[in-house]
N, C-alpha and C positions, 0 to 999 in steps of 0.2 A: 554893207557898204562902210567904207573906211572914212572916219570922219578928219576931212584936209585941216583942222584945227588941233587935231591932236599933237600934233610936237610942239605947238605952240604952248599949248596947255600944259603938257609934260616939263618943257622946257623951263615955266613960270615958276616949276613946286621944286625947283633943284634949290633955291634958298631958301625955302620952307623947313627940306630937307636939312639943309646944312646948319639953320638953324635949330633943328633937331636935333642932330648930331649933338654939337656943341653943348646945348643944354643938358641932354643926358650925361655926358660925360663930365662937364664941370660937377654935377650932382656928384657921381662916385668918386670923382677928385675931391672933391670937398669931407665926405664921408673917408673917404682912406687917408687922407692927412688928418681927420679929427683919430681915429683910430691907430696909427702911427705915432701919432702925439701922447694921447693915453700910456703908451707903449713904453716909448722915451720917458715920461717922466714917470713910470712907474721905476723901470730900471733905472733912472738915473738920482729919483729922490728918496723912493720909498723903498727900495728892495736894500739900500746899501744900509738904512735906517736899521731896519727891524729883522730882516735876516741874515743880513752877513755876518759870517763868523771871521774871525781878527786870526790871521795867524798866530799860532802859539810863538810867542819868545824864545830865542835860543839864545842863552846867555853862556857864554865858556870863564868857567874858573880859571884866570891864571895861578891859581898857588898848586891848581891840582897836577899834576900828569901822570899819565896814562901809561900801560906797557907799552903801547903802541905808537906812544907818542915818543921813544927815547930814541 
């Protein structure tokens, strides 16, 4: 037998639900902005620090010139 309270019932858990939803996903929001943060300020404070390398200087001699420069 079909109980006539049932969609009432079902009907009650739809913001139980939702707020389920919401709390889960704020969670992985919360975690992938901390981890996208990490990211950023690796590349944006530390990498430029201690591993970039500088392009080499290209300095041109005016007194010099070249065959290929006549």
């Amino acid at each position: 037998m079909i109980d006539p309270n049932r969609y009432v019932i079902e009907r009650n858990r739809t913001p139980e639900r939702i707020d389920r939803f919401f709390r889960i996903s704020i969670r992985y929001l919360i975690i992938s902005n901390i981890v996208l943060g990490i990211f950023t300020v690796f590349n944006l404070y530390i990498y430029p620090k201690y591993i970039y390398e500088a392009p080499p200087m290209i300095i041109q001699r005016s007194s010099e010139l070249y065959p290929n420069e006549i």
